[in-house]
Steps between C-alpha positions, in 0.01 A plus 500: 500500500809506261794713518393723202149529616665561852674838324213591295277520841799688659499745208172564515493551885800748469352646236172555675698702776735683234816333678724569230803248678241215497399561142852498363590222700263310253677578197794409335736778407383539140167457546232610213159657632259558171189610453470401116440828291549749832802401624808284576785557811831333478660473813467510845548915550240526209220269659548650833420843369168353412406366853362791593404671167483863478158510412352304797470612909586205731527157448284300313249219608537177327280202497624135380263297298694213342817432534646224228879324442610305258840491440679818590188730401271615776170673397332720739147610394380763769335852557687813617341868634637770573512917529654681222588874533269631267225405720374207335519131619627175336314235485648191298579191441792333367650196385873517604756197318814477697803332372709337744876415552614386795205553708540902392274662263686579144241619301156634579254563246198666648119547373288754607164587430284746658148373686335823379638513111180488299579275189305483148489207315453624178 
């Protein structure tokens, strides 16, 4: 396995866990986490705030799929659960692009989509 799909696996382990040192040990300093038309973090303090978002009880549970390289760009397509507060459960999957430097991740854009949205083609 490369050294960026090495980190990307880490990430996701650490993440799994909510280990916030193992997550930001991932990233570079001014790392970018977006969620195109939601949200976007700068920075480390920023993304770590996020690790265990306000909204959610415990850690999440995260499934690989495919994991692709080229270049520095590592694409993780997956599914993620877990418990929010409110009583209802997440149920997704996503398509997570991570831009690498140095083996550390610089940018991550993330895709989520709900297994339980109901969509009209219209």
């Amino acid at each position: 396995m490369t050294p960026n799909k090495q980190t990307v696996n880490e990430y996701m382990a650490a993440f799994r866990v909510s280990d916030h040192d193992r997550v930001l040990a991932c990233l570079t300093d001014d790392v970018i986490w977006e969620m195109p038309g939601i949200y976007q973090h700068v920075g480390k303090e920023a993304f770590d705030k996020e690790i265990e978002n306000d909204n959610f009880i415990g850690s999440p549970t995260i499934q690989i799929i495919k994991l692709i390289e080229e270049n520095d760009i590592v694409i993780a397509e997956g599914a993620v659960q877990g418990n929010m507060k409110n009583g209802n459960k997440l149920d997704a999957v996503f398509c997570d692009v991570f831009e690498m430097e140095n083996g550390k991740i610089k940018k991550l854009t993330s895709y989520l989509m709900s297994k339980n949205a109901h969509l009209k083609f219209e």
